[in-house]
C-alpha positions in Angstrom: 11.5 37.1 -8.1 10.2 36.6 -4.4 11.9 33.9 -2.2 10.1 30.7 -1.9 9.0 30.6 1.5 9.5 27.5 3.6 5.7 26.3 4.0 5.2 26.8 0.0 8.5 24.3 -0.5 7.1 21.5 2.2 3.8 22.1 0.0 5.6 21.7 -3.8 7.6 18.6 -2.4 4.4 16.9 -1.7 2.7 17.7 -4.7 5.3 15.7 -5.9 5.7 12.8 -3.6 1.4 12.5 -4.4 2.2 12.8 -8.4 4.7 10.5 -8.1 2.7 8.4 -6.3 0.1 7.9 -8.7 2.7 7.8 -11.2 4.8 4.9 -10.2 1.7 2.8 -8.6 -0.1 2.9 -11.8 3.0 2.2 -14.6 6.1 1.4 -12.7 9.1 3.3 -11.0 10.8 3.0 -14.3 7.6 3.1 -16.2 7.2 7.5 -16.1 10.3 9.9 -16.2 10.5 13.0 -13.9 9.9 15.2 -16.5 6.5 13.9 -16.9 5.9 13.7 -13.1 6.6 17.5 -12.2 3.9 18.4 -15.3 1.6 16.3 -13.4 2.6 18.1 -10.8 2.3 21.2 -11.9 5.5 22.4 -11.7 8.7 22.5 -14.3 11.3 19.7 -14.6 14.2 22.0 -13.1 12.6 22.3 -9.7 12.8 18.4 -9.9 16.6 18.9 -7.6 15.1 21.6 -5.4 13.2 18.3 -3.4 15.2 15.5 -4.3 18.7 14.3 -5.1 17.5 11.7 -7.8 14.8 9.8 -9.0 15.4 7.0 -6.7 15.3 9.5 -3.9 11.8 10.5 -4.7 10.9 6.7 -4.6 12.0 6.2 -1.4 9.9 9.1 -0.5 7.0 7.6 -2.8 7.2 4.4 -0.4 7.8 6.1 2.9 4.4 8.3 3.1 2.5 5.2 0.9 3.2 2.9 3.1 2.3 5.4 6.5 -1.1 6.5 4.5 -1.8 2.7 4.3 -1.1 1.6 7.6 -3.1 4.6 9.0 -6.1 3.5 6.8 -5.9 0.6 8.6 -5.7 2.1 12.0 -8.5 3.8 11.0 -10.2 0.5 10.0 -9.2 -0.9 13.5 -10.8 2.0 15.5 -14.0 1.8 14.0 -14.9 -1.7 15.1 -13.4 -1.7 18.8 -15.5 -4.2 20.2 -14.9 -6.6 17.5 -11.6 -7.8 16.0 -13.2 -10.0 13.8 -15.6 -7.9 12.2 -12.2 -5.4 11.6 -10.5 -8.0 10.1 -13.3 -8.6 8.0 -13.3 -5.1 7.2 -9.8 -5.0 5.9 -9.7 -8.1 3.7 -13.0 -6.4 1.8 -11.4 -3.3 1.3 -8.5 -4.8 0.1 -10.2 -7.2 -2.0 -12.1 -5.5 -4.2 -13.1 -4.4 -7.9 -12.0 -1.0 -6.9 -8.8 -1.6 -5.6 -8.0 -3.6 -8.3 -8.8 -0.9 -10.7 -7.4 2.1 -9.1 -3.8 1.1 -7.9 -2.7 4.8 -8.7 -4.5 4.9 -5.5 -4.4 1.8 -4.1 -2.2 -0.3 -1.2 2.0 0.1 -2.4 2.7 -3.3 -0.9 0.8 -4.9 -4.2 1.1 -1.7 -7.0 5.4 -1.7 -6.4 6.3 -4.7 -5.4 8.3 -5.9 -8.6 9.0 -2.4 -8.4 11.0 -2.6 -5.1 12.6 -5.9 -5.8 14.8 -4.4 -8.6 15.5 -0.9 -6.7 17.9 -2.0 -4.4 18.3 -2.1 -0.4 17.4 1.5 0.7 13.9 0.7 -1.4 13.4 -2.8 0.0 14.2 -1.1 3.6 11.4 1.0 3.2 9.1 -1.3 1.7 10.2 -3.9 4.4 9.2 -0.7 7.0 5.4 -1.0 5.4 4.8 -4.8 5.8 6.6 -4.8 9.3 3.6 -2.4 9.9 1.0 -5.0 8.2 2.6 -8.2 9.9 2.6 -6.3 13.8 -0.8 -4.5 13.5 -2.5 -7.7 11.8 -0.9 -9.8 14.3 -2.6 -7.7 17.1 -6.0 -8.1 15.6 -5.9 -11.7 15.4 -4.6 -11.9 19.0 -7.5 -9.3 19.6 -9.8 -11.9 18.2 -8.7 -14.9 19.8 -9.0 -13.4 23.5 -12.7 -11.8 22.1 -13.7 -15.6 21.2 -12.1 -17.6 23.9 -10.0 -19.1 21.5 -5.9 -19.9 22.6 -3.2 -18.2 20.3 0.6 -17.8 21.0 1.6 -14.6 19.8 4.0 -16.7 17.3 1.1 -18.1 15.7 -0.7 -15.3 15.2 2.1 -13.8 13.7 2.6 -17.0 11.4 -1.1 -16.1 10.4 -0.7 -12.6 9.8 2.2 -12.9 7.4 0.2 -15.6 5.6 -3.0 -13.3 5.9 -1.7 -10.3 4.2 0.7 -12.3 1.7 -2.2 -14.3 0.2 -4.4 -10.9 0.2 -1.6 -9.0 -1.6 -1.0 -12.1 -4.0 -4.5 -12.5 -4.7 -4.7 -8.8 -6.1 -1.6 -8.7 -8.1 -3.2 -11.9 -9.9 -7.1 -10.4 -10.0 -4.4 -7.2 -11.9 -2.6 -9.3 -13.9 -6.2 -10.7 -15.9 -8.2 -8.2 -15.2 -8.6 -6.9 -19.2 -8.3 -10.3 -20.7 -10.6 -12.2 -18.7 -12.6 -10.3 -16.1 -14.6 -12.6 -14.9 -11.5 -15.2 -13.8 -10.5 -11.6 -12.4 -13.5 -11.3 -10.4 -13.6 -14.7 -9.4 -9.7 -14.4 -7.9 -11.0 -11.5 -5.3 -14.0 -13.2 -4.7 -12.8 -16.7 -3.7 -9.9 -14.8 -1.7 -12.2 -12.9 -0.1 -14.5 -15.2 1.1 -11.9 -17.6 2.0 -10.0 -15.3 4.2 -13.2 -13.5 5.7 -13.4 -16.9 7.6 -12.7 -17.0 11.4 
């Protein structure tokens, strides 16, 4: 049997880090076993311990390239409105906010699909997810001291930091609730993103 070569290992190892991805944000950490994961994955349960030491390994991988796709998505959302904060700002809460996100967390934001998650995976996971919303807090922070120098309006970098950390919190809160109702009363669902949204599109 040929040797695996380097590039085709870095490429099997994320196949799995993107199957467990999916996995864990749509039913839990605990919620799907590895053997189910490498199917999705295409590949056999033994070459689980070729990539990773352990399950809890693999979620610490899961949360380190969730969290650097997310924050890059919001790079991205950042670069395309460089003459206005606000309207980025705007941006983000929308795309957060949304009847999509809230039915797709499989592909969605980590900071909302494992956050139960990372609360009962002890400090190695919450270091990680910690890593993601340091990201959220300083680049939100930056966009609402962007804002306040684009509208005249005076902002110590302490409040703006105060704002950002309620900002994302309430955005994150508001679609683990919109989740949490979302088959059993879909409306009240809708009506959570949609009050949220609005309220926090506000300058």
């Amino acid at each position: 049997m040929p040797r695996i070569t380097q590039e085709q290992k870095r490429l099997n190892r994320e196949k799995i880090v993107t199957a467990a991805g999916e996995g864990f944000r749509q039913r839990g950490i605990d919620g799907i076993g590895i053997e189910e994961l490498m199917k999705s994955a295409g590949m056999t349960h033994g070459g689980f311990y070729n990539h990773f030491a352990s399950k809890d390994d693999l979620a610490l991988a899961v949360l380190h390239q969730g969290f650097t796709d997310s924050l890059g998505t919001l790079d991205a959302i950042r670069g395309s409105h460089p003459r206005s904060a606000r309207a980025a700002l705007q941006d983000l809460v929308d795309g957060y906010l949304n009847a999509h996100h809230r039915d797709h967390p499989e592909i969605g934001c980590p900071s909302a699909a494992l956050v139960s998650d990372v609360g009962r995976h002890g400090a190695d996971a919450q270091a990680e997810y910690r890593r993601g919303l340091d990201g959220y807090f300083a680049a939100i922070t930056e966009m609402l001291l962007d804002r306040a120098r684009q509208s005249g309006e005076e902002i110590t970098p302490a409040e703006a930091r105060e704002r950002a950390v309620a900002l994302f919190s309430q955005m994150v809160g508001a679609l683990m609730l919109s989740r949490a109702v979302a088959d059993a009363d879909p409306a009240l669902s809708d009506e959570v993103l949609a009050v949220n949204r609005r309220r926090l599109r506000k300058p």
